[in-house]
N, C-alpha and C positions, 0 to 999 in steps of 0.2 A: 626298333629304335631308329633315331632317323639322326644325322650328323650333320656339322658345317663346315669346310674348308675355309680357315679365313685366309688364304693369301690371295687368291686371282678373283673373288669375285670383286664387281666393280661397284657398285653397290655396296664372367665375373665367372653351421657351422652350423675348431674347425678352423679356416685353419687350422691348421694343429689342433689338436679338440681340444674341450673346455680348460680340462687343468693344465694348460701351459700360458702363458697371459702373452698379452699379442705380439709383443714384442722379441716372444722367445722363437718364431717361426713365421712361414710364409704363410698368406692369408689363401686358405684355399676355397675357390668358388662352391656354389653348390652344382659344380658337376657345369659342365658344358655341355648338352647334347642339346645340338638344335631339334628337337623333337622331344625326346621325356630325359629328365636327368634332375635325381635324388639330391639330397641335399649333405650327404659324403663328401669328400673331396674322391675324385678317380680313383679308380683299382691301382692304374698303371702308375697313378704319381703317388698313391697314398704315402704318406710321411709316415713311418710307423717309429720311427726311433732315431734320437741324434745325438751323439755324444761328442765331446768336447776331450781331444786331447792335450798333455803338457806342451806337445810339439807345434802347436797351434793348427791343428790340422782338424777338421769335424768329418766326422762317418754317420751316413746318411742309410737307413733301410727303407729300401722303396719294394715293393709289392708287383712281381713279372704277371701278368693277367691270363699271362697263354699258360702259362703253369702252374700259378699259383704259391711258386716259389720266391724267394724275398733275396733281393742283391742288395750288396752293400755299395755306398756313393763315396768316393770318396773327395773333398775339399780342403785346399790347403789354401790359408790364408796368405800367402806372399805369391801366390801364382795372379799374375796382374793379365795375364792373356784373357784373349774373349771365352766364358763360359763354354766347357764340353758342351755338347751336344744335350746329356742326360741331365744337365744340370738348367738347360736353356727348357726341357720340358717341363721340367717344378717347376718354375717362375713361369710361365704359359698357361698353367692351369691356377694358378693364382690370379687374384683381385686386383693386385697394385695397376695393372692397365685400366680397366672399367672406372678406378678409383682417379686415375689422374687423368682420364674424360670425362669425369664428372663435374663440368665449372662452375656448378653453383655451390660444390662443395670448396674448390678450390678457393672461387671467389672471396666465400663467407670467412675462410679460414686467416686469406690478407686482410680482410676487413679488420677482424680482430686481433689480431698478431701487431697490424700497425697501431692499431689504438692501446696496446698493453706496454709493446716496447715502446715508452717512451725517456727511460731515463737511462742516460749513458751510461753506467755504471752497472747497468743488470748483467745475470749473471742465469744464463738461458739454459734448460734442461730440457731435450725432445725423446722422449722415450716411445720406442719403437719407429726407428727414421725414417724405413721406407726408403725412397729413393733422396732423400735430404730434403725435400721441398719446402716441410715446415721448417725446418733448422735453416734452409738459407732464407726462407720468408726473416726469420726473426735476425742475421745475420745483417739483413737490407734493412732492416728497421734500425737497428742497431747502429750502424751507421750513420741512418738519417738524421740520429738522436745524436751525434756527435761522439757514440762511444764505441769509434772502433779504436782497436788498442787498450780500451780500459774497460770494456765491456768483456764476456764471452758469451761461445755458443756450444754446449756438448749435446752429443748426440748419441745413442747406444741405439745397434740394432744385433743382435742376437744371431738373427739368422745369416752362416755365416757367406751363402752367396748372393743373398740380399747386399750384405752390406760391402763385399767386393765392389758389387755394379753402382751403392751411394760414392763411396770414394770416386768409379768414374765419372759419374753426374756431377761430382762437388769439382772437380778437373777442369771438364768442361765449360764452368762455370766460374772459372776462375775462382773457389771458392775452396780449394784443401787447405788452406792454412787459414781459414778465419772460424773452421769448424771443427772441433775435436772430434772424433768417431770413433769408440768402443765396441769393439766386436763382443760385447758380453748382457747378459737381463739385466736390466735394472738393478736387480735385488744384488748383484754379483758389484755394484758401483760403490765404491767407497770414498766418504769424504777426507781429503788429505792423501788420498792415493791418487784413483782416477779425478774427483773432483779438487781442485784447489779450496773448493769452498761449498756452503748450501746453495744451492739456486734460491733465487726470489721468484723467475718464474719458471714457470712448467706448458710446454705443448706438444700434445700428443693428440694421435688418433689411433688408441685404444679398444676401438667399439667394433661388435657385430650388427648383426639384424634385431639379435633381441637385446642388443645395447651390453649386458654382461657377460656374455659366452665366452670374449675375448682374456679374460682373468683383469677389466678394467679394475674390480675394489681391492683384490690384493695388492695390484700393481700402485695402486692412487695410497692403501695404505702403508706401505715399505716406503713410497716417497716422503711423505709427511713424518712418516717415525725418521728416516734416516740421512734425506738427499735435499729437504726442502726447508726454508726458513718458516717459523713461523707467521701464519698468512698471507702467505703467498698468493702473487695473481696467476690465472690458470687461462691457457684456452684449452679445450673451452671451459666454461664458466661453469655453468649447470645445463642438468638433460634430465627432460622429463617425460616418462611414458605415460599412455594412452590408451585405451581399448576402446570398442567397442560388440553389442550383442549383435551377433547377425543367425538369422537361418538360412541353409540353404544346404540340399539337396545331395550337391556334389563331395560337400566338405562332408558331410553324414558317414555319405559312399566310401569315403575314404577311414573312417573311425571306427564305426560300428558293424565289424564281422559279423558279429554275431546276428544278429537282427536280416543283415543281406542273406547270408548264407540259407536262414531258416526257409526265405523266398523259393530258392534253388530248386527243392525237395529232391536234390538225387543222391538222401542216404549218406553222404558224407559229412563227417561236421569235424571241422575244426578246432570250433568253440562250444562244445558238447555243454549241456544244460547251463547254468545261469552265470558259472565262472570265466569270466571273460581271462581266459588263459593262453589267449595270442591276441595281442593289440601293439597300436602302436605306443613308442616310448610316450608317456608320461611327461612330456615337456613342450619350449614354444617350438612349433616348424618355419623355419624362413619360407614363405611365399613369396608370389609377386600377385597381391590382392585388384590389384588394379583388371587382371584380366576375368578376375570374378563378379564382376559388376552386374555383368547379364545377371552371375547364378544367386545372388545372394539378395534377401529380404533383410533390411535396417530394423532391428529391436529396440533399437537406442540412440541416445546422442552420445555422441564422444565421452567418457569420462577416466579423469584425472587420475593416475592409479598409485605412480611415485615420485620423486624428485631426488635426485643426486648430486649437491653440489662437488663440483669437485676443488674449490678452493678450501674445503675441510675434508677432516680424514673421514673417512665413509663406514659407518657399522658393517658388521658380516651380514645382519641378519636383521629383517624389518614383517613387520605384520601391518595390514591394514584393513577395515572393512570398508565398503561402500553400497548404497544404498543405488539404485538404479529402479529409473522409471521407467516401466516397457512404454515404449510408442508407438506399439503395433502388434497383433493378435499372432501369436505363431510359437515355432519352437526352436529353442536358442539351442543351435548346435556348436556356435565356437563362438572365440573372444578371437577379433582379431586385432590385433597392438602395433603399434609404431610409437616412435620418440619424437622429441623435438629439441635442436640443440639450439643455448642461447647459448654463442661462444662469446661476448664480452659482458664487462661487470653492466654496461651500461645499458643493457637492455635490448641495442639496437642491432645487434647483427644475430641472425638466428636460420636454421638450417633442418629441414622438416622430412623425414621419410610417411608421413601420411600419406595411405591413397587416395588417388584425383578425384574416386564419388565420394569421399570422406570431407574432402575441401569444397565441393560443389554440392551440399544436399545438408549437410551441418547447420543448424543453428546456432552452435556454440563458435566464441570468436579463437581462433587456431594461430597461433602465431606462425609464420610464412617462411620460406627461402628469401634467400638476399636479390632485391627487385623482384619476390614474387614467382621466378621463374627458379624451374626443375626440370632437367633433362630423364629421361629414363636411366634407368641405371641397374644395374645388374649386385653390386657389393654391399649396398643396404637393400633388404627387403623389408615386406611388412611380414610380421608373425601370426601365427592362427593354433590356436589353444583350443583344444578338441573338449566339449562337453561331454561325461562317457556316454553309454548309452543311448537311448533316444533323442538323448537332448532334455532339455529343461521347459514345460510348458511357460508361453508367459502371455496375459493379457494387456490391453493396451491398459495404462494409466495404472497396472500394478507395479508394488514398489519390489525388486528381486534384490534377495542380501547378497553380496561378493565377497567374500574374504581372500585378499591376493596376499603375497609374501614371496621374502627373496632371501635366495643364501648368497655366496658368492660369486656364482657362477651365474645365475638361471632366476626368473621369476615364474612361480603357477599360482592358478587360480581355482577357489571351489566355491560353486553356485549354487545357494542354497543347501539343499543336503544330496542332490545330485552326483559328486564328485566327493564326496568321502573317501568311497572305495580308493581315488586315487595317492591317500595318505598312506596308505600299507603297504607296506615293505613287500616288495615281488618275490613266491615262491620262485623253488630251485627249479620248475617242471615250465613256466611263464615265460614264451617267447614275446621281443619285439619287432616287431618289420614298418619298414616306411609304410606311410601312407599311401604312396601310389601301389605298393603289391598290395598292401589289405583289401583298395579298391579293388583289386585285378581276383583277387583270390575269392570276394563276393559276387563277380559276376557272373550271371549264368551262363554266359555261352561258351564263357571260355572253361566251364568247369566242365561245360558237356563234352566241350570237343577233347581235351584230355579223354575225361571216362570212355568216351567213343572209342579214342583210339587204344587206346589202354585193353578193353574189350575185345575189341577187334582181335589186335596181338595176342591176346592171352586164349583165345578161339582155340577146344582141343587140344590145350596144353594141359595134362590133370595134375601136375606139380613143378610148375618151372623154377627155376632158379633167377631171380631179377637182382639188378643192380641199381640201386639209384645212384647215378653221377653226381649229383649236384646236393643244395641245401635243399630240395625239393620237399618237405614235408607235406604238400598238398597230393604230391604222387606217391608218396610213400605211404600215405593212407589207402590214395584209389587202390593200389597194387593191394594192398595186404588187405582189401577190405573184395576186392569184387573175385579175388580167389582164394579162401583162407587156407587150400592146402599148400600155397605157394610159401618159396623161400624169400624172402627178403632181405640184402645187404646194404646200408646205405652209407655212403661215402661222410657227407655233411662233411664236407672239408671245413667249411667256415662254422656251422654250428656246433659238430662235436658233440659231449659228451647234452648238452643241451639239449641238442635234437632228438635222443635218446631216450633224456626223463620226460620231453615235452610227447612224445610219441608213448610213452607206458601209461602218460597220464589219459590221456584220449583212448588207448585201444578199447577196453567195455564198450564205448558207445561207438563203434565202429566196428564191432563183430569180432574182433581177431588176436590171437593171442600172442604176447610180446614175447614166445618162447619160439617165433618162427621168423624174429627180425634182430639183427645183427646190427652194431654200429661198429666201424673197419677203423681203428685207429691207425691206416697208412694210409699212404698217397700209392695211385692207381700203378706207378710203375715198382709197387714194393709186394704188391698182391699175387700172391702163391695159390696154386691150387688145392696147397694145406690150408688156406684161409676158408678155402669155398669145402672143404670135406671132400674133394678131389671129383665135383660135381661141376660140368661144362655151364658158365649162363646161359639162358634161353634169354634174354630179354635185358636190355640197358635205355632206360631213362632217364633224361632231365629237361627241365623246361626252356633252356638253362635258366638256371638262379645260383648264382655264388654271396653268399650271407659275407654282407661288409665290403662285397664288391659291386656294386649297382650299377655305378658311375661309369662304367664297361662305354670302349665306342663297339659299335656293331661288331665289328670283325671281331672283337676278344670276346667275342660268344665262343670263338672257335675253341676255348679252352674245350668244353666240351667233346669235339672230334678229335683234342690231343689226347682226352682220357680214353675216351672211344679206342683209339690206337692202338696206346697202354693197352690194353684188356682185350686185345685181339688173339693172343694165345690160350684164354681163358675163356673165348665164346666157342658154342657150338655153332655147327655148317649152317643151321636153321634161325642163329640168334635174330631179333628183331631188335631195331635202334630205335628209338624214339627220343628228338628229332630225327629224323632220316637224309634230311637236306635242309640246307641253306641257302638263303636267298637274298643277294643286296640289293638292297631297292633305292633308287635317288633321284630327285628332281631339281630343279631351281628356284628358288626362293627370294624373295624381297625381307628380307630384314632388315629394316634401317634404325629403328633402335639398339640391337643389337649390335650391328657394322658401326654405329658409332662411338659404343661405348668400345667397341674391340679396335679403332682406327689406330693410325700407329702417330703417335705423338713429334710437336712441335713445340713451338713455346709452352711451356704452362704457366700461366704467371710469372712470366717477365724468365722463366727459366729452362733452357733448354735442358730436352729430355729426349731427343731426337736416339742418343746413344743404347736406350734400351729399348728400343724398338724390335730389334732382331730377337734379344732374351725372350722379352716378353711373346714372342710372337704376336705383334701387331699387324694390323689388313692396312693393305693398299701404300702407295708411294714408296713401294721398299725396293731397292734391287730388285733384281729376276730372281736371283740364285737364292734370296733367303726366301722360304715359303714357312708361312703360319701354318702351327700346326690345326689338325683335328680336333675339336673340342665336342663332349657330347652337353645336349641342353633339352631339353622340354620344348618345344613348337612354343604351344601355348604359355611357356613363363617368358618369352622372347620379345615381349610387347607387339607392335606391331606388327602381320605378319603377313603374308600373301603369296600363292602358288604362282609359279610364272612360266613352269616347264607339265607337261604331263609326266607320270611318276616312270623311269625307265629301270630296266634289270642290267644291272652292271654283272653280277656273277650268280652261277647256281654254282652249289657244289652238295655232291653225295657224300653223306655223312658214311662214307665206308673205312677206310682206312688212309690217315697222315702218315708219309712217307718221306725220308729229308731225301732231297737229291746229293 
């Protein structure tokens, strides 16, 4: 995996996952690695739980990477000092930076904020505030209209060191007294307590990649039952998604185990006969489609899939069919989706996350960003809906039925009779893993080089004792498959009792019997040699892979040589490690989509933001002394991107034993 420093060079679901709605949490990216990074939020920031005390104080659990052990944050609300340090890396690995260099989003949002507030007397509601932006856009509006003083503006942000650093933004801006700020969800607002009254209007940005992740319809519904007048004007106005059929090759690679794996032939299967029993989740993926241009063939034109006003209350739950015309001979491996926001009633201001061959190759007319222009941007992406299996054959000028549908949260889609199978409830034995391992776990070389080495190790060993470190079920196979008198214990910190049934379900087709593989309900430094039958390990693997931790920068691979460590009075003289060593590799790079969306802020629309520069960790014009953090990203979801150093070795290290000084 390969990283970025954003402070010296010179040259962005979830958030909080689905069921918290966006306003109850920090938006977190999908993962920073400049080179491959999931669409998780980071191991090291994972939010996994926040509660709210009488004392007005929130306790935060964040997830340590080197251990696997979980600390609690704590934040108090009347602490007006600059953000701890721990609390300066949650807000770093969140969106609200990429989001407020985004100016065509910014743009769009004045556009229509000033055309909505136009009557003194309104009575403004911003849910999920962010850093105030939208709340002082409609404050200046408000104004202009003649109704400061007989106007309001409220604002609720949840999160409660988010909304610390809006109060300093609203300071800054000479703007704490014309804006109310609730540190509580929405749902938690009450009219004649917190609000004096309903609002007339409402502006929010509510939205993910696939437009609902963020809990936009529960949140748009509790306003309309409880906080909003009847018909209310909104920004934005309505938002309508998109699809399109595409094939292509790569996107395949990433879906269909089963099918890669049978290519392999070396005796290991995953996905044992027809039950596709490790795939990925069943839902849309945030991409950035734009860098799939080369890999993907067009099935289709654009087509129209749902629409959401949000000046009405919004159903839970919508079904639709659509008929679609292939325009070209191939096989339709995903749907890949975007929205389009028209944020005023009037038609004219509108805000587009389509990708750029979608806008350049289209015959259907697409309504645009404000003057047309879109920066890259990292906080919206496009989504990509996996077809299962092979994919769906289609010929040009045939017509393909769709049936899409949405609950709350998430919109899927089934093509033709294709994606049934994806209607059924997941047995208990039924792993899911991102997309990028399913790729990784289909390809051949990297399955040989494991079995290779695996082989090698287990050379003249007639019953070793092995450990799997990690979530490794790809090695918990190899092991237990290429020596069946071997012992097997596997850690599966993050999969658990999961890893377990998904492993009894596969043993038949892999030779070996689940009465000689163990799953260790502790952590590595609880492990006795009553655990092991008072038997030395010969052998400790992992690739690493920590299930639920992807988003890892390089070094917090080292979790591994911590457990390694742990388990050093439990190896014999002979043990073999696999990894054996470590190696950080680093070059120089030109990112400048990336470097711009991660820049550290000035104006934004008429309002300074300079003051969360340091939280956020933004690049360049900053002090010496404050430095951006590490973030991990994907190379290729970076937009544009270019080598500018040869790749150098910063460190080796011998996976033998962690020692603290």
């Amino acid at each position: 995996m390969c990283y970025v420093s954003s402070s010296e060079t010179s040259g962005r679901q979830v958030a909080i996952r689905r069921q918290l709605a966006a306003e109850q949490g920090p938006r977190m990216t999908s993962c920073l690695f400049l080179g491959v990074a999931p669409r998780p939020p980071p191991a090291a920031l994972h939010l996994l739980l926040r509660r709210r005390m009488a004392s007005n104080r929130a306790f935060q659990l964040r997830l340590n990477p080197l251990t696997g052990d979980s600390e609690w944050l704590v934040v108090d609300e009347e602490e007006e000092a600059p953000a701890p340090s721990q609390h300066k890396q949650l807000l770093a690995a969140t969106s609200y930076l990429d989001m407020l260099n985004d100016t065509a989003r910014n743009r769009a949002y004045r556009h229509a904020i000033d055309a909505t507030v136009t009557d003194p007397t309104s009575c403004v509601l911003d849910i999920g505030a962010g850093t105030g932006l939208l709340s002082m856009m409609a404050a200046r509006a408000l104004a202009a209209a003649g109704g400061e003083g007989r106007g309001s503006v409220s604002a609720c942000e949840a999160y409660l060191p988010m909304g610390k650093l809006t109060r300093r933004v609203l300071r800054a801006n000479g703007m704490e007294n014309r804006i109310k700020v609730f540190h509580k969800r929405s749902d938690e607002l009450r009219v004649g307590v917190e609000l004096d009254s309903r609002a007339d209007i409402l502006v929010s940005e509510i939205l993910d990649s696939e437009l609902l992740g963020e809990g936009l319809i529960p949140t748009l519904q509790h306003a309309h039952d409880m906080l909003l007048v009847k018909n209310p004007k909104t920004v934005p106005y309505r938002a309508t998604t998109y699809g399109v059929l595409v094939e292509s090759m790569l996107l395949w690679k990433m879906h269909d185990l089963h099918s890669n794996e049978a290519n392999t032939e070396d005796g290991v299967w995953l996905t044992p006969g027809t039950e596709n029993i490790l795939s990925v989740k069943l839902q849309q993926h945030a991409m950035q489609c734009d860098a799939l241009e080369d890999e993907i063939l067009l099935l289709s034109e654009p087509f129209k899939v749902f629409e959401f006003d949000f000046w009405k209350r919004p159903d839970s739950h919508r079904e639709t069919k659509i008929e679609i015309k292939a325009t070209a001979d191939g096989h339709a491996h995903a749907i890949i989706s975007w929205w389009v926001l028209q944020l005023d009633s009037a038609g004219s201001v509108f805000y587009s996350t389509a990708p750029g061959w979608v806008r350049q190759s289209s015959g259907v007319d697409l309504p645009q960003c404000v003057n047309g222009m879109k920066d890259w941007c990292d906080h919206w992406k496009q989504c990509v809906w996996f077809i299962q299996g092979t994919g769906a054959p289609a010929m040009k000028d045939q017509t393909l039925a769709l049936r899409a549908s949405h609950d709350q949260t998430s919109i899927s889609y089934h093509l033709n009779i294709n994606d049934e199978v994806s209607s059924r409830s997941p047995k208990s034995d039924h792993l899911t893993l991102l997309p990028e391992r399913i790729a990784l776990y289909g390809d051949k070389a990297w399955r040989s080089a494991l079995i290779g080495a695996v082989r090698n190790a287990m050379s003249g060993r007639s019953s070793p004792t092995c450990i799997v470190a990690d979530d490794s079920v790809l090695l918990a196979l190899i092991v237990s498959s290429l020596l069946p008198s071997s012992k097997v214990i596997t850690m599966f910190p993050g999969l658990r009792d999961k890893g377990f049934n998904y492993l009894r379900a596969v043993a038949d087709a892999n030779n070996f019997s689940m009465d000689r593989i163990k799953v260790i309900g502790k952590k590595a430094s609880s492990l006795t040699m009553n655990d092991l039958k008072d038997e030395k390990i010969n052998l400790v693997v992992g690739e690493p892979f920590y299930h639920g931790s992807e988003g890892m920068l390089p070094w917090q691979n080292l979790r591994f040589w911590n457990e390694r460590t742990l388990l050093g009075p439990l190896l014999s003289e002979d043990a073999f490690i696999m990894p054996c060593r470590g190696i950080l590799r680093l070059c120089a790079m030109s990112l400048p989509d990336l470097w711009r969306s991660r820049c550290s802020l000035k104006d934004v629309e008429g309002f300074d933001h300079s003051v969360v520069n340091d939280t956020f960790g933004a690049c360049g014009d900053l002090p010496g002394e404050q430095q951006g953090p590490c973030l991990p990203y994907y190379v290729w979801q970076c937009g544009y991107n270019k080598v500018t150093s040869v790749p150098h070795f910063s460190h080796t290290t011998n996976i033998v034993s962690l020692k603290s000084n």
